[in-house]
LUMSEZA-132649 format. One record per residue: residue number from 1; x, y, z of N, C-alpha, C, O in turn. Coordinates in Angstrom, 2 decimals, padded with zeros to 5 digits. Example, Ala and Ser with C-alpha at 12.3 -4.5 7.8 and 13.67 -1.06 7.14 Angstrom:
<pts>
<seq=1; n_x=013.19; n_y=-005.69; n_z=007.80; ca_x=012.30; ca_y=-004.50; ca_z=007.80; c_x=013.20; c_y=-003.30; c_z=007.80; o_x=014.24; o_y=-003.32; o_z=008.46>
<seq=2; n_x=012.85; n_y=-002.25; n_z=007.08; ca_x=013.67; ca_y=-001.06; ca_z=007.14; c_x=012.90; c_y=000.03; c_z=007.87; o_x=013.41; o_y=001.14; o_z=008.04>
</pts>
This chain:
<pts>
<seq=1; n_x=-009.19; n_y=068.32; n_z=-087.99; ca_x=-008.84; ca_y=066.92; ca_z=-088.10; c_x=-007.31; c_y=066.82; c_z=-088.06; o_x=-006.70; o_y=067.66; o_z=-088.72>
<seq=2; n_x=-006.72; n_y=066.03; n_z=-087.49; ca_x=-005.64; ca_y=065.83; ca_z=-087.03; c_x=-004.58; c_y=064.72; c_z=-088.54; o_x=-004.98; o_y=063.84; o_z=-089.29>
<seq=3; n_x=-003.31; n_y=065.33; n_z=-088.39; ca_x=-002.94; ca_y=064.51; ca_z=-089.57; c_x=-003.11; c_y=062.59; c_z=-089.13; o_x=-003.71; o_y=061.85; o_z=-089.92>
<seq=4; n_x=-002.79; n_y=062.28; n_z=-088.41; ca_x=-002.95; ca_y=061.08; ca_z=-088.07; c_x=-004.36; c_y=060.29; c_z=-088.83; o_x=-004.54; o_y=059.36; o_z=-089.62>
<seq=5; n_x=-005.09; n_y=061.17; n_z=-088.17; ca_x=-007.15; ca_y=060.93; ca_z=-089.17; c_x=-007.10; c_y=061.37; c_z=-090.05; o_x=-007.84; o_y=060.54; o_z=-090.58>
<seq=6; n_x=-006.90; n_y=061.96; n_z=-090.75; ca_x=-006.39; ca_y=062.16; ca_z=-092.41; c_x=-005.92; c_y=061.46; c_z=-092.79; o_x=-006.54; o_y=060.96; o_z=-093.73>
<seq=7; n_x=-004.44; n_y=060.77; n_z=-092.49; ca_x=-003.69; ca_y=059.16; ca_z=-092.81; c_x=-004.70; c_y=058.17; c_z=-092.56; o_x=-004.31; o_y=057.19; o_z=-093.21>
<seq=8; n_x=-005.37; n_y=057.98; n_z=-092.20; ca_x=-005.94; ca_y=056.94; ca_z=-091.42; c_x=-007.17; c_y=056.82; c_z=-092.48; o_x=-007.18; o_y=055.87; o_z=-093.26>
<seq=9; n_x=-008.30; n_y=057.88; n_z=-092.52; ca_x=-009.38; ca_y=058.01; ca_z=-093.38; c_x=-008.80; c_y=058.18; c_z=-095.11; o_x=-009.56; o_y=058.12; o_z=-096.07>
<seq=10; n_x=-007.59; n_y=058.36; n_z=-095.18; ca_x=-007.41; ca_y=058.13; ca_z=-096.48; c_x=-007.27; c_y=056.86; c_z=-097.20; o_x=-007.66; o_y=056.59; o_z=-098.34>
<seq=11; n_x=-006.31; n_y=055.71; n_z=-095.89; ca_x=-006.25; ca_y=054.33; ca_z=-096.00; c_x=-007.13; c_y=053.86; c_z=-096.06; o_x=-007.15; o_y=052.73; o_z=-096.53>
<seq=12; n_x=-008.52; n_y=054.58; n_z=-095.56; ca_x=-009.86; ca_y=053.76; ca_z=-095.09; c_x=-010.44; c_y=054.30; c_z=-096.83; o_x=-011.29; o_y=053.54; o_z=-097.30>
<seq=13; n_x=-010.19; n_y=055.05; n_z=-097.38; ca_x=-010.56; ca_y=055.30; ca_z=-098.63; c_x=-010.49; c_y=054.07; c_z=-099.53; o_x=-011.43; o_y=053.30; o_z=-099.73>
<seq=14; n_x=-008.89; n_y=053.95; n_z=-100.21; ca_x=-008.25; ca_y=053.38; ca_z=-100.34; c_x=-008.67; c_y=051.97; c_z=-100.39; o_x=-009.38; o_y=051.47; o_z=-101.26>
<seq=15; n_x=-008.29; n_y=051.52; n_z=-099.61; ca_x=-009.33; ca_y=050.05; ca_z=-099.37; c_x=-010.47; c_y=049.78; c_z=-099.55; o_x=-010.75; o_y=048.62; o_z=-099.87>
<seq=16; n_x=-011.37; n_y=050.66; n_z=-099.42; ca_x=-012.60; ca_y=050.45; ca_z=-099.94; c_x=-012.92; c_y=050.48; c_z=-101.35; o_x=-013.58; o_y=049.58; o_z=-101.85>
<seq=17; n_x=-012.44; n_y=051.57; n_z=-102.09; ca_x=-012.08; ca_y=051.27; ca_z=-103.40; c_x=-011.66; c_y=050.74; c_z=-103.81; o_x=-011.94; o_y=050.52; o_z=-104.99>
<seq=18; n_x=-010.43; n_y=049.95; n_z=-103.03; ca_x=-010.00; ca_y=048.86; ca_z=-103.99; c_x=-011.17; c_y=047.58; c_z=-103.88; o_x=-011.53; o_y=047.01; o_z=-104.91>
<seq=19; n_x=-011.59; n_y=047.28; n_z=-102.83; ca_x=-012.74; ca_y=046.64; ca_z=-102.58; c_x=-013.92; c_y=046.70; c_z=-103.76; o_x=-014.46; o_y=045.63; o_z=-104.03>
<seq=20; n_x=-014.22; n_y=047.51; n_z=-104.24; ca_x=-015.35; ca_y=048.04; ca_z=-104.73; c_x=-014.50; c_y=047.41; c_z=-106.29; o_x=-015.05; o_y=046.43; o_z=-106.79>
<seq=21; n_x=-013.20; n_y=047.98; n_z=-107.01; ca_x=-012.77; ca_y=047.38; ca_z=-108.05; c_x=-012.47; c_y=046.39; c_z=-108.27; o_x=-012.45; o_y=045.89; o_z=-109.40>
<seq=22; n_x=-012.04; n_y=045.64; n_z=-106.80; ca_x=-012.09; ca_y=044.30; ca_z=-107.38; c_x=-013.25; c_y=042.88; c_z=-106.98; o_x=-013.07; o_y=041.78; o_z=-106.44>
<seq=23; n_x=-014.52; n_y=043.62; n_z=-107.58; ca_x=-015.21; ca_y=042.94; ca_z=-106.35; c_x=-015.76; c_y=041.83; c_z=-107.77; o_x=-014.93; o_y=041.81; o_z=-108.67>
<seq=24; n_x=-016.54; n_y=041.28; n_z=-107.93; ca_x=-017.24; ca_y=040.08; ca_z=-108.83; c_x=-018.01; c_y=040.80; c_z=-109.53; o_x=-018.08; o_y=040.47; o_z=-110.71>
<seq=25; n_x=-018.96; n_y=042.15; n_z=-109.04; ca_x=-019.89; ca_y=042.42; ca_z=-110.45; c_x=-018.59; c_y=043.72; c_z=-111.38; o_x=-018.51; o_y=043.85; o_z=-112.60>
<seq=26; n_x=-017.95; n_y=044.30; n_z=-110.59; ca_x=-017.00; ca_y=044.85; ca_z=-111.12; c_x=-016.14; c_y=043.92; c_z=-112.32; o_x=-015.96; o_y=044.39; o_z=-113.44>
<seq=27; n_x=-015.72; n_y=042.75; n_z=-111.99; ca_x=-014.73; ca_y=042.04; ca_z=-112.47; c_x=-015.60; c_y=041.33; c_z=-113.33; o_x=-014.75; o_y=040.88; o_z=-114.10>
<seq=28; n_x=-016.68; n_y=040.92; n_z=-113.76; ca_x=-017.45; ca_y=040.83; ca_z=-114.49; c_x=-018.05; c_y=041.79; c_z=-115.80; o_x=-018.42; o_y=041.42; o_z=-116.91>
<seq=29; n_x=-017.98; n_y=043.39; n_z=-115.08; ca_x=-018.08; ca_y=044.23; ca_z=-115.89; c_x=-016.45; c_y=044.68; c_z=-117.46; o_x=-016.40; o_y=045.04; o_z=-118.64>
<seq=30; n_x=-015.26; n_y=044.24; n_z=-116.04; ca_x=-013.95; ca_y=044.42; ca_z=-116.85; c_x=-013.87; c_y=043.53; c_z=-117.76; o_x=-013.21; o_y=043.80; o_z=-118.76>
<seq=31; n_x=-014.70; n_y=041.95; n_z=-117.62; ca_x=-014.53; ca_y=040.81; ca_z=-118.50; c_x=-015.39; c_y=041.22; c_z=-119.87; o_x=-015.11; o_y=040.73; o_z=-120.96>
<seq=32; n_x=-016.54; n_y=042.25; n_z=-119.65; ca_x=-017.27; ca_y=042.69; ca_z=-120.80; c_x=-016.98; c_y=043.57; c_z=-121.26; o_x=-017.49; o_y=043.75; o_z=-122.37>
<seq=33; n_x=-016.31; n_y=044.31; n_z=-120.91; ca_x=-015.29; ca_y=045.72; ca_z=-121.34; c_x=-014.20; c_y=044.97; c_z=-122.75; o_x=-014.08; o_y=045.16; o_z=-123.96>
<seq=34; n_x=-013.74; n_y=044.30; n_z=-122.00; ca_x=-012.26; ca_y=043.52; ca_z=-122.80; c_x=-013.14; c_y=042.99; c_z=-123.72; o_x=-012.76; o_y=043.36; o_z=-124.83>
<seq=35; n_x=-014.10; n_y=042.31; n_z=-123.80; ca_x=-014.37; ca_y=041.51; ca_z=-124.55; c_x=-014.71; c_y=042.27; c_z=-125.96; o_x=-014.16; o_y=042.03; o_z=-127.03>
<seq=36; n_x=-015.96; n_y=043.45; n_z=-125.69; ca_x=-016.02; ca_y=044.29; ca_z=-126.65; c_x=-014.64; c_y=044.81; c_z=-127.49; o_x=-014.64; o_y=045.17; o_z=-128.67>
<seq=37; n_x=-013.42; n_y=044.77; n_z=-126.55; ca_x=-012.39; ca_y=045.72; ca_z=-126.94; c_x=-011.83; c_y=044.66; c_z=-127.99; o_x=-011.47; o_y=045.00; o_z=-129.11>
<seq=38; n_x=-011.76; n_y=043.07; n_z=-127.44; ca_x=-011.47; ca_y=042.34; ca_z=-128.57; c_x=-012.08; c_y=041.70; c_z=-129.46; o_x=-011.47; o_y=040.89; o_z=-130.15>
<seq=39; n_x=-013.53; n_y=041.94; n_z=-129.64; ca_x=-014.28; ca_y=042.16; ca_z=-130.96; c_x=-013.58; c_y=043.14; c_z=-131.63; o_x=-012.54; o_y=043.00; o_z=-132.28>
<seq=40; n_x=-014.22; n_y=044.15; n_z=-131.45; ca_x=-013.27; ca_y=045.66; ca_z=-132.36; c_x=-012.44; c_y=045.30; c_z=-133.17; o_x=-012.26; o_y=045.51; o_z=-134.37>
<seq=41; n_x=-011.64; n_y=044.40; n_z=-131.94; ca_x=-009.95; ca_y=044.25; ca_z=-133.11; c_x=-010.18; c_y=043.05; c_z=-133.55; o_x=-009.00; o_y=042.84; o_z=-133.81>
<seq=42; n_x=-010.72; n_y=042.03; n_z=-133.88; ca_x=-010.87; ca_y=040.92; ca_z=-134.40; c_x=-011.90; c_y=040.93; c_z=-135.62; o_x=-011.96; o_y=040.04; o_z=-136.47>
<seq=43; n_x=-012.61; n_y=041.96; n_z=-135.58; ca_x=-014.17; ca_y=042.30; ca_z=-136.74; c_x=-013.99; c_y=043.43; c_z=-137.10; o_x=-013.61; o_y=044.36; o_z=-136.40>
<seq=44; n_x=-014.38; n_y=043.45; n_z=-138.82; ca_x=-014.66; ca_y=044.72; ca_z=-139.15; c_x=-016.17; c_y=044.97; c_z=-138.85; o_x=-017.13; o_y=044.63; o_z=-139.54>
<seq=45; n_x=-016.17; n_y=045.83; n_z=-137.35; ca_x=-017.36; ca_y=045.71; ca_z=-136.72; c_x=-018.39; c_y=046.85; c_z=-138.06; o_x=-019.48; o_y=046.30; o_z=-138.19>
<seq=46; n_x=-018.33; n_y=047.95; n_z=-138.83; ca_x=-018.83; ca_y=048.52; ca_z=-139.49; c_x=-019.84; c_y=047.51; c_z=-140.90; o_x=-020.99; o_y=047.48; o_z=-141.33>
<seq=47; n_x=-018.57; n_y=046.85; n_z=-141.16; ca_x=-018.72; ca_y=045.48; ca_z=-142.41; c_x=-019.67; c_y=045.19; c_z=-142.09; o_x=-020.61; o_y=045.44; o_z=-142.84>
<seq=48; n_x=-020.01; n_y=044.29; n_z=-140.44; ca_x=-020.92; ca_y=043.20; ca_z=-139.91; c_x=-022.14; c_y=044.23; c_z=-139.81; o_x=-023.09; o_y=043.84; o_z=-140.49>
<seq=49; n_x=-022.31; n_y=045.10; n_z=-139.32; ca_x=-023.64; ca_y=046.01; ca_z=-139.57; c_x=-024.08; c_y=046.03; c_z=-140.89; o_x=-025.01; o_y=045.38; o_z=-141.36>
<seq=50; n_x=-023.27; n_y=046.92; n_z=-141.53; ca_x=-023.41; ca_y=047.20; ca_z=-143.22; c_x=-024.65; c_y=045.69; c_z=-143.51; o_x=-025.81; o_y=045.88; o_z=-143.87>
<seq=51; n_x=-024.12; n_y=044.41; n_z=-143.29; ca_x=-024.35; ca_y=043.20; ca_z=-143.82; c_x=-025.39; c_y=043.08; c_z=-143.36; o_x=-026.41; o_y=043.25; o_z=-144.02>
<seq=52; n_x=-025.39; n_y=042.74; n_z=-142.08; ca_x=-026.65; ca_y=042.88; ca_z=-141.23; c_x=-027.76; c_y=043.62; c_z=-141.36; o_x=-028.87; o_y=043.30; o_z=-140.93>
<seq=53; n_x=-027.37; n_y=045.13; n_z=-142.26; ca_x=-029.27; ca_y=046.10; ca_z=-142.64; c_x=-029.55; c_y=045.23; c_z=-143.73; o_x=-030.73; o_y=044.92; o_z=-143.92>
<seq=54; n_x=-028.56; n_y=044.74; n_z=-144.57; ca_x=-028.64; ca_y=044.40; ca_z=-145.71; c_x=-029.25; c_y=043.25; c_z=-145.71; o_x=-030.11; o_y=043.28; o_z=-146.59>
<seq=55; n_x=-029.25; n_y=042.04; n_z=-145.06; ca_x=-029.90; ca_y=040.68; ca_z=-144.37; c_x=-030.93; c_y=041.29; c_z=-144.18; o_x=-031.95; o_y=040.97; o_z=-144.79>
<seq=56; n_x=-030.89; n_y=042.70; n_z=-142.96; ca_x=-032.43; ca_y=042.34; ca_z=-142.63; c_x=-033.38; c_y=043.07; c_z=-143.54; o_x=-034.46; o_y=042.50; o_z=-143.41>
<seq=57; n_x=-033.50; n_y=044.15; n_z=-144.47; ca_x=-034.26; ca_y=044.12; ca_z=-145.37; c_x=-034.79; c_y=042.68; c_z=-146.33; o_x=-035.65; o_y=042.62; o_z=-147.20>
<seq=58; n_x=-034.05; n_y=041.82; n_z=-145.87; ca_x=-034.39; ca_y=040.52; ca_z=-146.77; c_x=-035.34; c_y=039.45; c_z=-145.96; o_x=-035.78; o_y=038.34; o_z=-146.29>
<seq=59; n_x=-035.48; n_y=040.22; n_z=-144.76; ca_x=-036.64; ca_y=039.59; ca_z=-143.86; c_x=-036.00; c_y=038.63; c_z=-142.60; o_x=-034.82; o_y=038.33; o_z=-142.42>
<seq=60; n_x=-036.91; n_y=038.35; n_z=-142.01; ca_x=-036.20; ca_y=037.37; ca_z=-140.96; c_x=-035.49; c_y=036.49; c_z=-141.42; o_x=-034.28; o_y=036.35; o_z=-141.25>
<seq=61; n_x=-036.11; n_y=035.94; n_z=-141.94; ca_x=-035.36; ca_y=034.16; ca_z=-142.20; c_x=-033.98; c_y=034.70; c_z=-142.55; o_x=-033.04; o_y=034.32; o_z=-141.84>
<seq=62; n_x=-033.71; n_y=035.65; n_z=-143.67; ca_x=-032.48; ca_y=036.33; ca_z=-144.26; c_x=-031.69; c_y=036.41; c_z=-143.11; o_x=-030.57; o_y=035.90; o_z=-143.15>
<seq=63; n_x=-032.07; n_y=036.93; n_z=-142.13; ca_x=-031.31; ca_y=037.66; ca_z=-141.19; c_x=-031.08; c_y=036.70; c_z=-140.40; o_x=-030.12; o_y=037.03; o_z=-139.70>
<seq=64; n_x=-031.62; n_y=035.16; n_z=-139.99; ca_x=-031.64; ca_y=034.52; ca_z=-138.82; c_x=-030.56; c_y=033.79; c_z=-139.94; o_x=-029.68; o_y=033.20; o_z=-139.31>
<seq=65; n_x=-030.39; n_y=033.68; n_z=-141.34; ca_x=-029.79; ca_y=033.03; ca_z=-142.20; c_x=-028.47; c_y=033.09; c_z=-141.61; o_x=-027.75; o_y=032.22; o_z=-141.11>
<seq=66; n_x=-028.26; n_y=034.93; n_z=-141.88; ca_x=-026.74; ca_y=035.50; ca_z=-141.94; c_x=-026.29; c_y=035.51; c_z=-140.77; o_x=-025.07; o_y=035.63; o_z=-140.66>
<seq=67; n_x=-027.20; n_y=035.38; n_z=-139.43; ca_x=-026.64; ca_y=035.21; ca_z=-138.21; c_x=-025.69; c_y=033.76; c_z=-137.95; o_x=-024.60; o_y=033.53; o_z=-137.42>
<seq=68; n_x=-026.70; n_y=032.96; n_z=-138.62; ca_x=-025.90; ca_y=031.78; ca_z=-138.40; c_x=-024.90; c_y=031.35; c_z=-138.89; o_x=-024.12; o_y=030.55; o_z=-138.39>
<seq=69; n_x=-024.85; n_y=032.03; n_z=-140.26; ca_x=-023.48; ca_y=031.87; ca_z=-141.37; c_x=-022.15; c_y=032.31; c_z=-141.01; o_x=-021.09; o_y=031.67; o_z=-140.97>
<seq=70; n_x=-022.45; n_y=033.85; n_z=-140.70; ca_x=-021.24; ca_y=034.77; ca_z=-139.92; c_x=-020.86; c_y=033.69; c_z=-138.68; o_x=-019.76; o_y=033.15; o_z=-138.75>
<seq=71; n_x=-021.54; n_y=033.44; n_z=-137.78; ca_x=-021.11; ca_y=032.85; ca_z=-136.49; c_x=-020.20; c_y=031.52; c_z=-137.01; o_x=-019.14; o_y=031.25; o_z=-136.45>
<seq=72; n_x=-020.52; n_y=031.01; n_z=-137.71; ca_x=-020.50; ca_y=029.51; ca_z=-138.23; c_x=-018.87; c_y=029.86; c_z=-139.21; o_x=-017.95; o_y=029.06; o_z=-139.03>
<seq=73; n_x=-018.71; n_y=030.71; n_z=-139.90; ca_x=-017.68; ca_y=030.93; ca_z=-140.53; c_x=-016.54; c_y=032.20; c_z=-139.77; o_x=-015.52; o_y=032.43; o_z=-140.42>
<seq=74; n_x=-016.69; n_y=032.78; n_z=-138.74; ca_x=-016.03; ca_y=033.23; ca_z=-138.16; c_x=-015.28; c_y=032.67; c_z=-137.80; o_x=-015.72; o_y=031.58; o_z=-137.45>
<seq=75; n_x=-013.67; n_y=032.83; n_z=-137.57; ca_x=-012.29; ca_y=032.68; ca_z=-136.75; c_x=-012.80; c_y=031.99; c_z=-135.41; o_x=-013.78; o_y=032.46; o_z=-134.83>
<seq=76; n_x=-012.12; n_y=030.89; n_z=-134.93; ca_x=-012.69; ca_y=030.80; ca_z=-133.60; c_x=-012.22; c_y=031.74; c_z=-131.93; o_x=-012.54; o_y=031.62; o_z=-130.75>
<seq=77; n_x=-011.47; n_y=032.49; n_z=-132.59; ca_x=-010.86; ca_y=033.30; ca_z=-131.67; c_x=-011.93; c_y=034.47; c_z=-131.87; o_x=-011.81; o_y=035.36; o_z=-131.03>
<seq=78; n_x=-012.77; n_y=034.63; n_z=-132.62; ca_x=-014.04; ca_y=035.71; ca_z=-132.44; c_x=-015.36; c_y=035.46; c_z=-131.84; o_x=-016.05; o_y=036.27; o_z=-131.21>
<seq=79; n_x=-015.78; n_y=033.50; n_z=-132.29; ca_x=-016.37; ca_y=032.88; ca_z=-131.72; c_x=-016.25; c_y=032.82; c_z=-129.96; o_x=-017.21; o_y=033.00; o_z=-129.20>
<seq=80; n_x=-014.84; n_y=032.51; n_z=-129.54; ca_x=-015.05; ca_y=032.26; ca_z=-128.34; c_x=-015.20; c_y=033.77; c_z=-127.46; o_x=-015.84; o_y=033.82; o_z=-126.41>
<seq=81; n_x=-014.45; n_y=035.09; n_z=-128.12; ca_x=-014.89; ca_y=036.44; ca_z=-127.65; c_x=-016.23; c_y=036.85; c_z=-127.23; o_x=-016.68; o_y=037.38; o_z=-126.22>
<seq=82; n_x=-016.92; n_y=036.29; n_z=-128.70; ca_x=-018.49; ca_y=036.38; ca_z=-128.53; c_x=-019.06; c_y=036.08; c_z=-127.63; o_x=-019.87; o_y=036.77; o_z=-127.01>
<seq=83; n_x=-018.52; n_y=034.27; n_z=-127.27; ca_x=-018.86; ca_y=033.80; ca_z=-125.95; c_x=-018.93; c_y=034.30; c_z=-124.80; o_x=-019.87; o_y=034.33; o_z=-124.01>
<seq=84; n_x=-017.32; n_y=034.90; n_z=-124.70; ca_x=-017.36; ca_y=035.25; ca_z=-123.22; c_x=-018.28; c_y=036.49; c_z=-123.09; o_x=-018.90; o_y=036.52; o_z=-122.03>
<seq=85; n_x=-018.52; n_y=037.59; n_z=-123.99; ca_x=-019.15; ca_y=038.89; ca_z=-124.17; c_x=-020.64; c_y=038.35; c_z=-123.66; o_x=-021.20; o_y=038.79; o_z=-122.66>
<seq=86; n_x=-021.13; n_y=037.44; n_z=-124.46; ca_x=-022.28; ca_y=036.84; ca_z=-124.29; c_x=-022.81; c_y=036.72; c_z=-122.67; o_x=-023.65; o_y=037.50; o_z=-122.23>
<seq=87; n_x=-022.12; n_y=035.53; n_z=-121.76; ca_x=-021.76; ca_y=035.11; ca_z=-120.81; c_x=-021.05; c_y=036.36; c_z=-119.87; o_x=-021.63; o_y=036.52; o_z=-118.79>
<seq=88; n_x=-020.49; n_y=036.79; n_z=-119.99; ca_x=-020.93; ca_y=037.80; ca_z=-118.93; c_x=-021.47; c_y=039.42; c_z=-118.91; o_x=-021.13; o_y=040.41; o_z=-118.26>
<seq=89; n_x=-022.32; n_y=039.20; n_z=-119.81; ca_x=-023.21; ca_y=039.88; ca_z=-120.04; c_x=-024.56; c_y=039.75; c_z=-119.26; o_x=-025.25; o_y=040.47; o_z=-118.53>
<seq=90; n_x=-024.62; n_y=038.25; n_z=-119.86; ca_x=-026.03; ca_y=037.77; ca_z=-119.06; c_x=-025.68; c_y=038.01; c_z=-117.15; o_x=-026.51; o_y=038.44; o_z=-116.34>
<seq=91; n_x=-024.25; n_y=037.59; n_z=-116.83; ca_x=-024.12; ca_y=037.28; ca_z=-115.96; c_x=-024.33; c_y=038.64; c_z=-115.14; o_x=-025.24; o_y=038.68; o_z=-114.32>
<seq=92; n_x=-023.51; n_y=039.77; n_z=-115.33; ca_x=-024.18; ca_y=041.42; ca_z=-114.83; c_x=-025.41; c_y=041.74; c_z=-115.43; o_x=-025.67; o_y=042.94; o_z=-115.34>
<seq=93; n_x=-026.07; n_y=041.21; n_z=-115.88; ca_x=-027.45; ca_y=041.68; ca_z=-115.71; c_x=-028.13; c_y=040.63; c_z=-114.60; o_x=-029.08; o_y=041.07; o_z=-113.97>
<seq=94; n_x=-027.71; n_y=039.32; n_z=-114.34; ca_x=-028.66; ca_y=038.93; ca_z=-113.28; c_x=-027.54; c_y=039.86; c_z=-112.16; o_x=-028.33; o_y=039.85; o_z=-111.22>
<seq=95; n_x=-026.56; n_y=040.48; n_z=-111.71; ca_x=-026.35; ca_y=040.95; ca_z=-110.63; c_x=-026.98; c_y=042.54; c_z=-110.52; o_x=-027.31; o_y=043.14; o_z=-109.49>
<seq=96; n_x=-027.03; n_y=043.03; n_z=-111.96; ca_x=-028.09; ca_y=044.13; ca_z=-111.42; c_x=-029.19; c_y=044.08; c_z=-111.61; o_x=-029.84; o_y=045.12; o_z=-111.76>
<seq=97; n_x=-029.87; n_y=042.60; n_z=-111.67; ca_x=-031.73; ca_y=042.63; ca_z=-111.22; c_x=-031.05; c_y=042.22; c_z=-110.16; o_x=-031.83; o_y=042.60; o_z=-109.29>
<seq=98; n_x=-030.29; n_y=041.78; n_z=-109.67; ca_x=-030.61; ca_y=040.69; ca_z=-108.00; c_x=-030.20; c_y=042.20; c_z=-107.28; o_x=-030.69; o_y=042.23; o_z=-106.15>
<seq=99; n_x=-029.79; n_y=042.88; n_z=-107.45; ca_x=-029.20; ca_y=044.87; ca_z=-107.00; c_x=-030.43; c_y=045.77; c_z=-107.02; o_x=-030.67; o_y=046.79; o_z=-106.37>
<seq=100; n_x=-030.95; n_y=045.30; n_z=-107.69; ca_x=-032.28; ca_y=046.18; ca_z=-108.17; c_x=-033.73; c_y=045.75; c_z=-107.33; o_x=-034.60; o_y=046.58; o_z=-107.05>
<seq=101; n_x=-033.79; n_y=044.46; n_z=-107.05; ca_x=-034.72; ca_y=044.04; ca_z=-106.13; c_x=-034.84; c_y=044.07; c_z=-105.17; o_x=-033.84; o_y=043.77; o_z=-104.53>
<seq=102; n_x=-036.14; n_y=044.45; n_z=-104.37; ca_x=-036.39; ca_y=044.82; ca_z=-103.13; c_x=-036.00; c_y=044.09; c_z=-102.43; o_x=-035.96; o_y=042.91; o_z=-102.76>
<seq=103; n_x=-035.53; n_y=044.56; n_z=-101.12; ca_x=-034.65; ca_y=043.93; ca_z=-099.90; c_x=-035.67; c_y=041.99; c_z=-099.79; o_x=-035.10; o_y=040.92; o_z=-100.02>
<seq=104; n_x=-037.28; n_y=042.15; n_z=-099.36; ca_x=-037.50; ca_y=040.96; ca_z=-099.05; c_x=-037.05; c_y=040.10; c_z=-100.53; o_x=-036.19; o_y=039.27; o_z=-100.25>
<seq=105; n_x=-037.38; n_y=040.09; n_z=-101.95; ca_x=-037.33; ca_y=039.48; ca_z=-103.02; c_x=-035.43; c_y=039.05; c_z=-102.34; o_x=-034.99; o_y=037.90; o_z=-102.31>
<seq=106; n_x=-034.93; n_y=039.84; n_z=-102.06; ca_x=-033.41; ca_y=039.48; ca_z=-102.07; c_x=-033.16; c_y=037.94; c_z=-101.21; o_x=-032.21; o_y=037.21; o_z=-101.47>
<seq=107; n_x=-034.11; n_y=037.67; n_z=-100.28; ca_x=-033.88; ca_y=037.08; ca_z=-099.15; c_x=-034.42; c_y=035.70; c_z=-099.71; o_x=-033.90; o_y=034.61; o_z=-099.46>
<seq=108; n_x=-035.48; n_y=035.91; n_z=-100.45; ca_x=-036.62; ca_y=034.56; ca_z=-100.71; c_x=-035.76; c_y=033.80; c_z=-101.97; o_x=-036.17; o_y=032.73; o_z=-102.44>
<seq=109; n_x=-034.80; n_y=034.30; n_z=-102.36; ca_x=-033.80; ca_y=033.46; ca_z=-103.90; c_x=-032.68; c_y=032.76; c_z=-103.31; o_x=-031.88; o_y=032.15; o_z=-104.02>
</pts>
């Protein structure tokens, strides 16, 4: 292979990867990445478990209690994290069922 096609197939690399990183289910995945990363730092994520076995030994209602309390008394800068975590969460999972479904199912949505 000639250096020229080596330059050439490396650019052709290159671009495609960048393609591939910056594409919508990618950039969707980075929006759920971050989001987790700023839970972490906004929650004592250990605390909210701890609380949470502790709710749910107290049965559902307990637990559907403390879900709503925590959410409801949280910072709104954790609230809206949640959100986005939430939201594009749902949102890469409908792109890997719509990825995951057979070619005709792809065509008929």
């Amino acid at each position: 292979m000639s250096k020229i096609s080596q330059q050439v197939m490396a650019s052709v690399a290159v671009i495609y990867a960048a393609r591939k990183a910056s594409g919508p289910t990618a950039l969707k995945l980075y929006t759920l990445m971050l989001s987790i990363w700023g839970i972490g730092k906004l929650v004592w994520v250990s605390k909210v478990f701890e609380n949470f076995l502790v709710a749910g030994k107290s049965g559902m209602t307990a637990l559907s209690n403390y879900l709503l309390v925590a959410l409801e008394h949280a910072h709104i800068s954790v609230q809206l994290t949640l959100a986005v975590f939430i939201i594009a969460g749902v949102w890469l999972l409908l792109d890997l069922a719509r990825a995951a479904a057979p070619r005709s199912a792809r065509f008929a949505a």
